[in-house]
C-alpha positions as CSV (number, residue, x, y, z in Angstrom):
1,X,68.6,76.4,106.0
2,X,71.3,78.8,103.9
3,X,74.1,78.9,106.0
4,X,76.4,82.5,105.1
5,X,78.8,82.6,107.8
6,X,81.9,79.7,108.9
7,X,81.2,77.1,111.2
8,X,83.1,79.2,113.9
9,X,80.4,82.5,113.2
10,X,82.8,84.4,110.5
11,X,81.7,86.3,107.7
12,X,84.4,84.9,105.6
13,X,86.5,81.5,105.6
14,X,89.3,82.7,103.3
15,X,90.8,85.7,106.0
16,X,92.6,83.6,108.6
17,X,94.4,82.5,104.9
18,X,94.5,85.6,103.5
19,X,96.7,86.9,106.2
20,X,98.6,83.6,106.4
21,X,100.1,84.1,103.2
22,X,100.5,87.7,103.0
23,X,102.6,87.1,106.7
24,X,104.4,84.4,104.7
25,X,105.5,86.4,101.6
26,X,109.6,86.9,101.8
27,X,108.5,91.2,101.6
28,X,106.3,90.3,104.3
29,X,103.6,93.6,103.2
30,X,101.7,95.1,106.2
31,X,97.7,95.3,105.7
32,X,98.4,98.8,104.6
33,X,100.9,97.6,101.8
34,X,99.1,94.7,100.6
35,X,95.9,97.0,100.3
36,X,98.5,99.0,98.2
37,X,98.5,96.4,96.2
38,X,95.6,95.1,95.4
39,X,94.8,98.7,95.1
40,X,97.1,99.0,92.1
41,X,95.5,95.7,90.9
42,X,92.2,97.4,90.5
43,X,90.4,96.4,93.5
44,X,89.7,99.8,95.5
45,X,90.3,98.5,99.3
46,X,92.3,100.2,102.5
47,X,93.8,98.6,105.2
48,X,90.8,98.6,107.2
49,X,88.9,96.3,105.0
50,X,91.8,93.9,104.4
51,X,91.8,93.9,108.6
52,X,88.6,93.0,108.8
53,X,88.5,90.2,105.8
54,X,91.3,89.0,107.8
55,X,89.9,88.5,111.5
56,X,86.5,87.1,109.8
57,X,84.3,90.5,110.0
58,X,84.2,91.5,106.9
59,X,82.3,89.4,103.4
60,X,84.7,88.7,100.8
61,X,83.0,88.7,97.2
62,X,84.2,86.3,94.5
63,X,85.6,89.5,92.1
64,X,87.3,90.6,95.4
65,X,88.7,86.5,96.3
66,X,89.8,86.6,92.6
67,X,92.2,89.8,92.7
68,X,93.5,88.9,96.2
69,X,94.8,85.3,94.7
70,X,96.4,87.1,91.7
71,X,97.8,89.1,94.0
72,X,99.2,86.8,96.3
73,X,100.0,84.0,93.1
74,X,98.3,81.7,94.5
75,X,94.8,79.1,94.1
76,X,91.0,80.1,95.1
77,X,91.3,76.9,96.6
78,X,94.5,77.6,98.8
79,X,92.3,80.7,100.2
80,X,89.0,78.6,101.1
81,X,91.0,75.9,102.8
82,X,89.7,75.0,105.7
């Protein structure tokens, strides 16, 4: 059977890392900042979507898992650790 949530029902298993990092950056960017960012990185988000990628709500697409690692400098693979 396809399977597109987590294990533990989310829509997305890169959010709980998502905001992980961002919280561990030494700027330490609020939701609305790093949207800011990715914003000026060419992904068209607001702080409301990267809240929801983060608490598991919300789908994450590859083009959108792509611009978030650029942003954050670091691997796909960091961000789908489980």
């Amino acid at each position: 059977m396809y399977k597109n949530k987590a294990d533990n029902g989310a829509n997305n298993i890169c959010g709980k890392n998502i905001k992980r990092i961002r919280e561990s950056l030494p700027e330490k960017p609020s939701q609305k900042r790093f949207a800011d960012m990715l914003q000026v990185a060419g992904l068209d988000v607001d702080k409301n979507a990267i809240q929801r990628i983060e608490c598991g709500k919300r789908f994450v697409t590859d083009i959108e898992l792509k611009v978030i690692a650029e942003v954050l400098k670091v691997s796909y693979a960091e961000l789908l650790a489980e």
